[in-house]
C-alpha positions, -999 to 999 in steps of 0.1 A, spaced: -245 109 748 -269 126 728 -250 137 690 -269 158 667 -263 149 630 -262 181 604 -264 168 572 -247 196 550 -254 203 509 -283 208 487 -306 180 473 -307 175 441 -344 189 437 -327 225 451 -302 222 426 -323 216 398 -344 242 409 -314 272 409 -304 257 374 -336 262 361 -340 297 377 -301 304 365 -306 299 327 -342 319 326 -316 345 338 -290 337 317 -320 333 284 -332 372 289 -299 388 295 -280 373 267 -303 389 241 -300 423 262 -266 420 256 -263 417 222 -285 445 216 -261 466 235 -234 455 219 -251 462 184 -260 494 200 -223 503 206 -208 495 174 -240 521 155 -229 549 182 -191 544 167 -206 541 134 -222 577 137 -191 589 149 -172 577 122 -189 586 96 -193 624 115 -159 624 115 -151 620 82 -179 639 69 -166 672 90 -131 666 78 -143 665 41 -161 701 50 -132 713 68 -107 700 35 -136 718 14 -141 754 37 -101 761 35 -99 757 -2 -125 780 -6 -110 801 16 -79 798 -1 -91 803 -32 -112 836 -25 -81 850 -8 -61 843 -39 -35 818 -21 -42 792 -48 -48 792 -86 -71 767 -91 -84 746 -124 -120 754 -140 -136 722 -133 -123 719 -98 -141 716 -66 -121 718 -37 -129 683 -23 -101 657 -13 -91 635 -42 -89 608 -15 -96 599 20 -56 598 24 -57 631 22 -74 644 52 -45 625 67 -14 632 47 -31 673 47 -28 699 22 -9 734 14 -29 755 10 -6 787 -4 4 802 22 -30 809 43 -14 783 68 24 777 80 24 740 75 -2 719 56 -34 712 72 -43 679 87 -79 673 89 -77 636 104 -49 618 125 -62 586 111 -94 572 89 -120 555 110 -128 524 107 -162 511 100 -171 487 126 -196 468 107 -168 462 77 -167 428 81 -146 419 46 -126 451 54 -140 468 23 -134 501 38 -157 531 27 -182 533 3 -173 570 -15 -198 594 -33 -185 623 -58 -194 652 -59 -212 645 -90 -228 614 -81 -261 609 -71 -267 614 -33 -278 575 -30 -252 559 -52 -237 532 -47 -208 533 -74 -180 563 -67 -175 585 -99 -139 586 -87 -130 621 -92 -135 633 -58 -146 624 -26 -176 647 -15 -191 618 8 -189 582 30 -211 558 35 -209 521 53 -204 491 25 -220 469 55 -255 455 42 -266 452 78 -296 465 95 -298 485 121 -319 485 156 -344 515 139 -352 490 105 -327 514 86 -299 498 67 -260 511 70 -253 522 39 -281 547 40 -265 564 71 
């Protein structure tokens, strides 16, 4: 009686062999990877930050509307930006050229690179358009506090 014997399994040079070839994989993907992660979180970053910066021009467009239609009687030294990012959420009356107050955001992005949860660097209207320190009397423009780079060699917080 003739048996054959099949010896089943890998030896151990195969298996070092598809370790080896496994973590070369594994050492050129996982950089990939964090590059598109990084990638993701600037896309929401730009959105963010378009976001609030068309909600500020929306809050500013209706109360020059308002005020050229005469709905509103406003103060010499006023501007017509938000006093506060709260604001664009809570909305405003604006006379009567709308029938309820005007939302301009549901909520105020996040920045996803605010680490210490910071929230936004503001600008004034009469601030510089690089400063870093908020004249607190309006709010004319955001910025990222995040003193990260980005892919491009730009940091955040010139965004």
């Amino acid at each position: 009686m003739n048996t054959l014997h099949s010896e089943q399994g890998l030896t151990f040079l195969e298996i070092l062999i598809a370790m080896i070839i496994m973590s070369i994989l594994a050492a050129a993907i996982l950089p990939m990877a964090e590059v598109t992660v990084k990638r993701t979180k600037e896309i929401e970053l730009q959105r963010s930050l378009r976001e609030i910066r068309s909600a500020i021009d929306r809050y500013h467009a209706d109360f020059e509307k308002a005020k050229t239609e005469k709905r509103i009687i406003t103060a010499v030294d006023e501007n017509g930006y938000p006093e506060e990012l709260e604001d664009l959420v809570k909305g405003k009356e604006w006379g009567d050229l709308y029938p309820t107050p005007r939302k301009y955001l549901r909520r105020i992005p996040k920045d996803p690179f605010d680490k210490y949860d910071e929230g936004w660097g503001l600008r004034s209207y009469s601030d510089d358009f690089d400063s870093t320190v908020w004249g607190g009397d309006d709010i004319y423009d955001a910025y990222s506090t995040s003193d990260g780079t980005a892919l491009d060699g730009t940091y955040y917080q010139t965004w």
